[in-house]
C-alpha positions in Angstrom: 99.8 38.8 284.3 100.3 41.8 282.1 103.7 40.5 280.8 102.0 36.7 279.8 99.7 38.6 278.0 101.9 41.1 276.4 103.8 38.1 275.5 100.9 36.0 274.5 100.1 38.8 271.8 103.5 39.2 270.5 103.3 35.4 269.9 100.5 35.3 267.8 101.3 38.4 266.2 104.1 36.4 265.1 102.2 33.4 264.1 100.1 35.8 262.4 103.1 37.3 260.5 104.4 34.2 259.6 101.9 32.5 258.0 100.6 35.7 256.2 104.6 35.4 254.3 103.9 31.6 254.3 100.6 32.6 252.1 102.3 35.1 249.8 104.5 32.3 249.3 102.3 29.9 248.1 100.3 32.0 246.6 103.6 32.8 244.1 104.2 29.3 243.6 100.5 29.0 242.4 100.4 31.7 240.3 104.0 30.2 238.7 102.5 26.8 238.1 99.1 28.1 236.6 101.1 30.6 234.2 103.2 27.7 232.8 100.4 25.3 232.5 98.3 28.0 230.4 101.5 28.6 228.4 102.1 24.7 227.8 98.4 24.2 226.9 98.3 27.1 224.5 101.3 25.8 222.9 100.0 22.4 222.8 97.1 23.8 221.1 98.9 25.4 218.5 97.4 29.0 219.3 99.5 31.9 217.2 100.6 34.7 219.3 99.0 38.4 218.9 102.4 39.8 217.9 102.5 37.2 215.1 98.9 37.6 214.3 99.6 41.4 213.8 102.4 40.9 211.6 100.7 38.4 209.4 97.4 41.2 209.4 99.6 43.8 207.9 101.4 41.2 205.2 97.9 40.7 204.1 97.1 44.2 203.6 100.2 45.5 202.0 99.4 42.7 199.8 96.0 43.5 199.1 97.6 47.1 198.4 99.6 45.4 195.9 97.0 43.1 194.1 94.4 46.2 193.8 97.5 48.4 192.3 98.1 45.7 189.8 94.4 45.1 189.3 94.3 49.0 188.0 97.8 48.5 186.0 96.2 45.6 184.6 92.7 47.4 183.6 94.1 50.3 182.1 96.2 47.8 179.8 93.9 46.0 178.8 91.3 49.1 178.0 94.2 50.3 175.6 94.9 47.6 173.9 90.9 46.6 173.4 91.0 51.0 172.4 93.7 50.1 169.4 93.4 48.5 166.0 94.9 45.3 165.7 97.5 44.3 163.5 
């Protein structure tokens, strides 16, 4: 009797092994077909990626950088020439 159960256990324990891998398993094959479904949908939806967005961010501050500089060139030009008699 010992031996059917000792080999009643190692069965199941089996079973039990197999369909835990079985599980991983589908569990990967999930997680593959919800990542490339959120990836289609977002590029469906036109959605700009944060690496893009960054880059774009710090375009638009050099140029703000820029405009203020030339703002300032442009003010102190026109303060001398409004300073000076005109010909």
């Amino acid at each position: 009797m010992t031996q059917t159960s000792n080999r009643f256990f190692d069965e199941m324990a089996r079973l039990v092994n197999d369909a835990t891998g079985a599980a991983q398993g589908f569990k990967r094959e999930v997680d593959t077909v919800v990542k490339h479904q959120a990836e289609k949908f977002l590029n469906d939806m036109d959605v700009v990626k944060r690496e893009e967005f960054e880059a774009v961010k710090e375009m638009a501050r050099i140029a703000r950088e820029e405009n203020d500089a030339l703002k300032a060139r442009i003010d102190a030009l026109e303060a001398r020439l409004n300073g000076s008699p005109r010909a």
